[in-house]
C-alpha positions in Angstrom: 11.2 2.6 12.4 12.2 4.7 8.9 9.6 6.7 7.5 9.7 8.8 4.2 7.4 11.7 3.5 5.7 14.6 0.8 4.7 17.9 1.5 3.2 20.7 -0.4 1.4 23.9 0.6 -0.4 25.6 -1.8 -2.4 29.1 -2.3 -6.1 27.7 -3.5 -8.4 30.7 -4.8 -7.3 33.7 -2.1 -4.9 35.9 -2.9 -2.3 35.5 0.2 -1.4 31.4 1.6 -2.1 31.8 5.5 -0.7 28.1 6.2 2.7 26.9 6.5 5.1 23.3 7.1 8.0 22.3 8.4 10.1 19.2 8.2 12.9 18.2 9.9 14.9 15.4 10.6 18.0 14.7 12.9 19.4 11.6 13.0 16.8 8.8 13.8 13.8 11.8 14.9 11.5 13.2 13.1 9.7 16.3 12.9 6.3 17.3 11.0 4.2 20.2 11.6 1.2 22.1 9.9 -0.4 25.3 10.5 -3.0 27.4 9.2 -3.2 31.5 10.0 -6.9 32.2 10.3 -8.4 33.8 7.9 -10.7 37.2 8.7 -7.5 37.9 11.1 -4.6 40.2 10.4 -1.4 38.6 9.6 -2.4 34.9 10.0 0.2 34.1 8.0 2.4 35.8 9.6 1.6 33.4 13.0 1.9 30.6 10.8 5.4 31.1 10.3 6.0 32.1 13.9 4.3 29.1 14.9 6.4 26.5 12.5 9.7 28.1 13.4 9.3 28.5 16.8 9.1 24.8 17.0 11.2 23.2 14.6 13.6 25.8 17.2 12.8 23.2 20.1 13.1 19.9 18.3 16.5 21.3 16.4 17.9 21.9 20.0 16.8 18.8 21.5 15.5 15.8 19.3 15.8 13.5 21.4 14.3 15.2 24.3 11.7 17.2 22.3 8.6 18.0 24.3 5.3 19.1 21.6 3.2 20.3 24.5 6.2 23.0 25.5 7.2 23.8 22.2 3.4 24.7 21.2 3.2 26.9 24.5 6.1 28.7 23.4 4.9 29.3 20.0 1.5 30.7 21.9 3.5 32.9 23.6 5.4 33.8 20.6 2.6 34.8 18.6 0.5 37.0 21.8 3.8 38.6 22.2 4.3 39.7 18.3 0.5 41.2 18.5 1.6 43.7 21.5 4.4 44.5 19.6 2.6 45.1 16.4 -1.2 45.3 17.1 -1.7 43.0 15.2 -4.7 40.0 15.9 -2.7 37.3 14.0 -3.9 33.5 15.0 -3.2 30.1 13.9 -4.0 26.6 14.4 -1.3 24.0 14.7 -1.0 20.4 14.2 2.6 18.1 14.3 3.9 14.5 14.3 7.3 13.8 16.3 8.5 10.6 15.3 11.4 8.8 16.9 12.4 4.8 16.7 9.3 3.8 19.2 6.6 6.0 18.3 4.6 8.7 16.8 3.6 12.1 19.0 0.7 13.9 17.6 -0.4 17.2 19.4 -2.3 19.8 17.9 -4.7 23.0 18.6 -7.4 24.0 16.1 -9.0 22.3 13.2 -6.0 20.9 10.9 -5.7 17.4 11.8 -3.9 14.5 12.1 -4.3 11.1 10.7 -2.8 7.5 11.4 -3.5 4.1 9.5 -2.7 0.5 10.1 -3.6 -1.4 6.9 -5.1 1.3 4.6 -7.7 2.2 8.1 -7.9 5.0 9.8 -7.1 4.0 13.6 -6.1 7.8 15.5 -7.4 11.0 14.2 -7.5 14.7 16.0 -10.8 16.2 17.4 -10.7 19.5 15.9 -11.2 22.1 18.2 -14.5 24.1 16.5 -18.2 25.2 17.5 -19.1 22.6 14.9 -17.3 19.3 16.4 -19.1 20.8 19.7 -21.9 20.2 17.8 -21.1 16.5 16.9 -20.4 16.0 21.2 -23.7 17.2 21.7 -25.6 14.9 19.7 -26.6 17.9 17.0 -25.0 16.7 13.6 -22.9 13.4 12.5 -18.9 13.6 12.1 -19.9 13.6 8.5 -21.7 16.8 8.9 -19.1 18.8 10.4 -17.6 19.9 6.6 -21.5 21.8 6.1 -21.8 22.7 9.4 -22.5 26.7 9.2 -20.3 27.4 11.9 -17.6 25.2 10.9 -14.9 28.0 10.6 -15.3 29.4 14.0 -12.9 27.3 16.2 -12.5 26.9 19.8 -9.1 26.7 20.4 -6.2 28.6 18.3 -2.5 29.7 19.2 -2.7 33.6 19.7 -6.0 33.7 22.0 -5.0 32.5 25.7 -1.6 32.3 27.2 -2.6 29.2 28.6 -3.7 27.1 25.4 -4.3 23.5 26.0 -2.7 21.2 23.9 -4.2 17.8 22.9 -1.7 15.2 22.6 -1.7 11.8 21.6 1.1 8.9 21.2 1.7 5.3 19.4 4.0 3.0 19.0 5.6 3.3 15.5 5.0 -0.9 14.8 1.0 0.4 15.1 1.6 3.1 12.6 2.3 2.8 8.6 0.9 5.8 7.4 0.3 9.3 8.6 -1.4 12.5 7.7 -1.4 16.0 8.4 -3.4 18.8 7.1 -5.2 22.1 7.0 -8.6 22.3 7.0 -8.6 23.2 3.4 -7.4 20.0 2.5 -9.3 17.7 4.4 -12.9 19.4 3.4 -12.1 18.4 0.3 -10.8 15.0 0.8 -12.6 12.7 2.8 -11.8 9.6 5.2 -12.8 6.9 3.1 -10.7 9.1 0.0 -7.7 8.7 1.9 -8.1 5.3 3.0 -8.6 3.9 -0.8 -5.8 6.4 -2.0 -3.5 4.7 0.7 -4.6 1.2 -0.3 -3.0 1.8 -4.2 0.1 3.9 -2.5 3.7 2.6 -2.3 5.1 6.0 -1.4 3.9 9.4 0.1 4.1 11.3 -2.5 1.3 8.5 -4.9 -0.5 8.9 -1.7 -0.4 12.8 -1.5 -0.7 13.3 -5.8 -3.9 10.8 -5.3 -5.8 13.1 -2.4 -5.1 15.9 -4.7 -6.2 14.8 -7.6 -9.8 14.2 -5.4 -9.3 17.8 -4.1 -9.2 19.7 -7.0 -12.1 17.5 -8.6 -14.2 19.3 -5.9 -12.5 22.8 -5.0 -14.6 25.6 -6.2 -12.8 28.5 -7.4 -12.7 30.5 -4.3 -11.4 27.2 -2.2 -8.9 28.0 0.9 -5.1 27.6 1.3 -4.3 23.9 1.4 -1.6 22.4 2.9 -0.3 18.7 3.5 1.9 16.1 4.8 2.1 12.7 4.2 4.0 10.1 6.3 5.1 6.8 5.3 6.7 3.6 6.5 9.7 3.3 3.9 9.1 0.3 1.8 5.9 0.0 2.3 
């Protein structure tokens, strides 16, 4: 199934860009991934990179073969071993699509997120791994709260804190799938479900889609917003 995409990444109000994106493509598979360093930590961006490039590593030396769950674990170990080496407390989350001609992979640890639609609805998106979606689980605030919640930054989950992370991981078949998203947490506090779901509906290529959601995001940024980073996926022709 042929998909096209956008991408963009950009710096917000802070003075360093803690996320990073890759794309990559060989032959009929695909590879998307998003990550965001953690701010309040040294070097997040830093683990951002190492997290990106560690896996587009796996998926360039195996496409067809490519395993998410592994290549995230090796990132992990990656970034712990870069902070014995420097001293360094660098973290990140990270969030990726594999696409090949059957389906979509999505796997992710943190809070950026993934997205799929089937006609212009949402029908698959990530539980973030955070104090505040905790909160939602208990019964203490709605999913619409979670973007107020005070303790919405601190996550549960993040590559650089346990050798053995878990990775959630999720899979569809591509003929389920016409649009996908992935982001940092900067973008999607900004941009809400029901924005991207009317922005998709008056979209005939990932980069409308993306230029849309932006458009929305920096209606309501303040000045001192975070780093904010996206990809969108599309069927081609659609």
């Amino acid at each position: 199934m042929p998909y096209i995409h956008d991408s963009y990444t950009d710096l917000g109000g802070r003075k360093n860009n803690e996320d990073a994106f890759i794309t990559s493509q060989k032959d009929k598979a695909f590879l998307y991934v998003v990550a965001d360093g953690l701010g309040g930590h040294d070097s997040g961006e830093l683990a951002s990179k190492i997290a990106v490039n560690e896996i587009k590593h796996f998926f360039d030396a195996a496409p067809y073969s490519f395993d998410p769950v592994s290549a995230i674990k090796s990132a992990n170990a990656k970034i712990i071993q870069e902070q014995i080496n420097t001293g360094l407390k660098m973290k990140t989350t990270i969030v990726l699509a594999y696409v090949t001609s059957d389906q979509i992979v999505f796997a992710h640890v943190g809070d950026s997120r993934a997205y799929a639609f089937k006609e212009n609805s949402i029908i698959y998106q990530s539980v973030d791994h955070s104090v505040s979606q905790m909160a939602v689980s208990l019964g203490e605030i709605t999913t619409d709260q979670i973007r107020n919640h005070e303790d919405r930054n601190i996550l549960t989950r993040a590559l650089g804190v346990d050798e053995n992370v878990k990775v959630d991981i999720f899979s569809l078949p591509c003929g389920q799938v016409d649009a996908a998203l992935l982001c940092t947490d900067g973008f999607w506090e900004y941009v809400y479900e029901e924005d991207m779901q009317k922005t998709l509906s008056v979209s005939n290529n990932p980069d409308v889609w993306l230029n849309k959601m932006r458009e929305i995001l920096d209606k309501n940024v303040p000045l001192n917003n975070d780093n904010n980073t996206a990809i969108t996926i599309m069927k081609r022709g659609q």
